[in-house]
N, C-alpha and C positions, 0 to 999 in steps of 0.2 A: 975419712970417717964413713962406715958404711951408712945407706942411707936407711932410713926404718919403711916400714913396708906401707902400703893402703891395701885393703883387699876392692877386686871392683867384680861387681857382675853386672855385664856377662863376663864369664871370663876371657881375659886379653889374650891368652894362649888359642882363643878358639876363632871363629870366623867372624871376627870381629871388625874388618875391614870391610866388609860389607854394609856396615851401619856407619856411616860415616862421623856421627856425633860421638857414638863411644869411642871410635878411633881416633876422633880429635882429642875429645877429654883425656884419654889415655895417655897420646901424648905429651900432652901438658902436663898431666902431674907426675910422669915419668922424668920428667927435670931433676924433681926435688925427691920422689922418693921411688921403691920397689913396688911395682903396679902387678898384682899377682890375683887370679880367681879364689873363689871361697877353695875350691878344691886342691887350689898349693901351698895351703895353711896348714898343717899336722897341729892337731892338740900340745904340740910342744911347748911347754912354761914360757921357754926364752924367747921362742921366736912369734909369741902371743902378746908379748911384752913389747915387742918392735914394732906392734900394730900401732898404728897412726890413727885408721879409721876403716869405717866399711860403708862404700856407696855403690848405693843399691840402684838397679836404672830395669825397668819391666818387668820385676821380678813377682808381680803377683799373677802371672800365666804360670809360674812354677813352682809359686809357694807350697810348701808340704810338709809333712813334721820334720822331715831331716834336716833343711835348711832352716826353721825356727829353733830346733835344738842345737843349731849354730851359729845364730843370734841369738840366743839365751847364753849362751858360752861365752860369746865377744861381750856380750852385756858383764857379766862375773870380772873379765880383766877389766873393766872399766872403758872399754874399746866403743868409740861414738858411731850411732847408725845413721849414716846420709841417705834418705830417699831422694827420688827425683819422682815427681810428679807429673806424669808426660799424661796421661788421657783422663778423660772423665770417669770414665771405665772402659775396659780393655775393648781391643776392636773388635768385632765379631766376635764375640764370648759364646760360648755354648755352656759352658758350667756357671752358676751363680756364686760357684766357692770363690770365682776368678775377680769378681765384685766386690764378693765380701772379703777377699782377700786387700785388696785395698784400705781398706779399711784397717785392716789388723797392722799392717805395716804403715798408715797416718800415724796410730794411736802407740804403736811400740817404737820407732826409730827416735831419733834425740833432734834432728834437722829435716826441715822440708823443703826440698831446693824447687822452686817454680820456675819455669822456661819461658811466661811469661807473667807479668804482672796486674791482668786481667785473669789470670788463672785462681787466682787467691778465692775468689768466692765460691769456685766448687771445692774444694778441701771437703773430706768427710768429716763428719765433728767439728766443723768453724772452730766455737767456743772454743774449747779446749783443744784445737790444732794452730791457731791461726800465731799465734807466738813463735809458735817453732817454724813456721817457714822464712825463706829467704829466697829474694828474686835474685839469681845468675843465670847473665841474659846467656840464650844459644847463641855456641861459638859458631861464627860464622867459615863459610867453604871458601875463603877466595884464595884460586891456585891450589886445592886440595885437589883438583883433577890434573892428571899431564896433559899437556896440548897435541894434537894430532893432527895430520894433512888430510884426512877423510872429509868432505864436504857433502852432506846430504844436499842441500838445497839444490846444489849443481847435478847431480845423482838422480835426481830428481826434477832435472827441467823448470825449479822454481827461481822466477828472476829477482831481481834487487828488489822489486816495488810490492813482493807476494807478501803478504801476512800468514805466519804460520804459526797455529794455536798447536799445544802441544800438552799430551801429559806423559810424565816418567817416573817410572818406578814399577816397581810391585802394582798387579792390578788384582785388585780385590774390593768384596761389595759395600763398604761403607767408603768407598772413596768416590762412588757413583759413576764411572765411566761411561755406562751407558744414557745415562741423561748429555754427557759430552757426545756424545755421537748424536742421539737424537737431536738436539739444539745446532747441531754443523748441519745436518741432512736436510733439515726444516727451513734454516736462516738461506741454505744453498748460496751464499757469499761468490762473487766470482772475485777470480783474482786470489784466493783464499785456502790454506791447507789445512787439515788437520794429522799432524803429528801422535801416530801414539806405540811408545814402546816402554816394554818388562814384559817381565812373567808371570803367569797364569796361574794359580794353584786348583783354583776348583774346578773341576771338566764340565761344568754343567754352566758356569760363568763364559767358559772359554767359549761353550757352543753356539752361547746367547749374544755374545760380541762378534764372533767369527759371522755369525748370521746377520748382525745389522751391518756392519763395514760392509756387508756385499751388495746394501744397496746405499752406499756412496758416492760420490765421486768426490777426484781429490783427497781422500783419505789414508795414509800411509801406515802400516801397521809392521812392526817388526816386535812379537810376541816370543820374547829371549830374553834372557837376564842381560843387561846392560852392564858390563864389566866398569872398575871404575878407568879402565882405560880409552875407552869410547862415552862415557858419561861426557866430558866437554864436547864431543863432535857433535852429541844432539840437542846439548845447549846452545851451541851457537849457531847451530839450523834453526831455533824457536825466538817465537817473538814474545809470548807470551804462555805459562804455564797457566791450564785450568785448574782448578783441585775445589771442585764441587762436596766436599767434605760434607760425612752426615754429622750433623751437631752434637749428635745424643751421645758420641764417644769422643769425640775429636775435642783440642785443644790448642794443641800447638801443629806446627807442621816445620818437619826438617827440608822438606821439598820447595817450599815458602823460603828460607831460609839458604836454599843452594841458587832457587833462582833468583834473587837478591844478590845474591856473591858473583854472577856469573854477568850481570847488566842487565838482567831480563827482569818485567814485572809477570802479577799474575791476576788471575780471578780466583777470587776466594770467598766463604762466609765471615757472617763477623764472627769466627771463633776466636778466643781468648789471644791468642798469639795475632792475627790481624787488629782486632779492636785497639792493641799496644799503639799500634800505628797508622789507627783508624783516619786521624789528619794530618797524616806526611804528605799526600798523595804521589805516594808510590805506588798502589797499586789499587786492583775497582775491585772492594767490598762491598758484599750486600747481605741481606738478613732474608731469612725463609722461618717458616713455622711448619708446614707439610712438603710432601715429597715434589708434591702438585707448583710450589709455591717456587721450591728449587730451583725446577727444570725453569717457568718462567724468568724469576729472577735471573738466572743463568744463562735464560738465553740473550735478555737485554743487555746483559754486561759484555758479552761476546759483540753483541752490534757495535755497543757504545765502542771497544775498545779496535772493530774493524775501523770503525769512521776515522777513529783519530788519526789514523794511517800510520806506516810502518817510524816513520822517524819519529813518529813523538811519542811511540811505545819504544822506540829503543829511548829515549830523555828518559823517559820515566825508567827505566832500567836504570840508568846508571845515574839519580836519584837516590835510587835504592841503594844500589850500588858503595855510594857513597855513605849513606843511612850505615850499611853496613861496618865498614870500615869505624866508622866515629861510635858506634854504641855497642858493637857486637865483637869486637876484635880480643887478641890473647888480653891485653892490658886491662880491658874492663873487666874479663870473665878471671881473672887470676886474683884481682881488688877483691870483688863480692865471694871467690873461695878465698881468702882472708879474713872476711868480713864474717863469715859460716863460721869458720874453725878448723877449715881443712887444711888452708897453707899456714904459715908463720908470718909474721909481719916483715921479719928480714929476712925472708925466700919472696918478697913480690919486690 
């Protein structure tokens, strides 16, 4: 029997390996049905009929009339719209449509999937939103990376007993990078690295980091898209991931999420997706109100987590670790798509 379709954006035809969480989700519901972008839909009766559902994942950086005249259409076959609720509002926003786009896609889609469940309280419209959400926890990364013989630490002259603080990914300005560099310069940690790779989009960000790393020491920068085939090599060069997140967009974190999968803890804010797991202690959460407050904050949780020395930030990894496996795994996240409306009771 063929299988009926789900529409997903982003669409799965496109560079969608690059985000690791769509590419997980993807695969998962690619089991049970045909995982196709809004764009391999044609207006065709029959094959509008085979529509399962539509989940939608950052789609208000794109919202525009052509895509609401395309959920106005799925709406007519009776076709259900899954959001995912990933920020408070989008990251570095420069348009305000991009805000109130959020908003338009709370108040029109039929499901609101939360990534965590401290996230419930930013919903736009509470009142009349908060029924239609449902918590499905983020699937977790472990063994989503291939293994590789590339060893940074060795690469690097760092011995068994070094602590190396590290951040990965996309570097961009609400993820604060440069307070991570300030707070390593400042602490001057001997024994200690800082780890920091991805890529760059704003030249004028690029200039401003390229200029403090030059007055570091011990600081390792490799400023290049981190393939997912080298993504484990620089996991298991870190000891711990920072992600000094600005609160005022941030909610969850997939990065929080990968280094969990990988044995590694992190330093983080209490945003929504930490506060989940605010008393596991798996990893040092802390709270700011200004930027001033951050960098502080941020910098004592780098000492606290030098002192504890390098083995008991790997326990605390593979705590997490374990955290992971037990609440974040296909089995729970396949239940609560059940539980939404997305799978069937005898597909989980």
């Amino acid at each position: 029997m063929e299988k009926k379709y789900i529409i997903y954006d982003p669409n799965p035809g496109g560079n969608i390996r690059d985000n690791l969480y769509a590419a997980r989700m993807v695969d998962l519901l690619s089991q049970y049905y045909q995982v196709v972008g809004i764009e391999n839909i044609s207006n065709d009766p029959y094959k509008l009929r085979q529509v399962k559902c539509v989940f939608l994942n950052w789609t208000e950086y794109r919202l525009n009339a052509f895509l609401k005249r395309r959920l106005y259409l799925y709406r007519l076959y009776n076709i259900k719209i899954f959001w995912a609720f990933h920020n408070r509002v989008p990251h570095d926003f420069v348009e305000q449509k991009q805000v109130q786009n959020l908003r338009w896609l709370a108040n029109f889609c039929d499901r609101i999937i939360l990534l965590s469940e401290s996230s419930r309280k930013y919903l736009p419209d509470y009142r009349k939103n908060g029924k239609k959400a449902i918590y499905v926890p983020h699937i977790n990364y472990i063994d989503a990376y291939p293994k590789t013989n590339a060893d940074i630490r060795k690469t690097h002259g760092i011995n068994e007993e070094s602590v190396v603080f590290s951040f990965l990914g996309k570097l961009r300005p609400y993820k604060n990078i440069d307070l991570i560099i300030d707070a390593f310069i400042e602490l001057d940690l001997p024994n200690a690295f800082l780890l920091i790779a991805g890529p760059i989009q704003d030249s004028r960000f690029n200039n401003d980091l390229l200029r403090q790393t030059g007055l570091g020491k011990r600081i390792i920068v490799d400023l290049g898209r981190i393939s997912n085939g080298d993504m484990e090599t620089y996991l298991r060069a870190s000891d711990v991931l920072i992600l000094p997140y600005n609160k005022t967009s941030s909610m969850n974190s997939g990065a929080m999420i990968m280094a969990f999968s990988y044995g590694r803890t992190v330093i983080i804010p209490r945003i929504a997706m930490a506060e989940d797991i605010y008393d596991e202690g798996i990893a040092f959460i802390y709270d700011y109100e200004t930027q001033e407050e951050n960098y502080a904050a941020l910098k004592a949780e780098i000492y606290k987590a030098y002192n504890l020395k390098r083995e008991n930030l790997l326990k605390m990894g593979k705590r997490a670790k374990d955290y992971m496996e037990k609440y974040n795994g296909e089995i729970e996240t396949l239940e609560t798509l059940r539980r939404a409306g997305i799978l069937e009771s005898e597909q989980v």
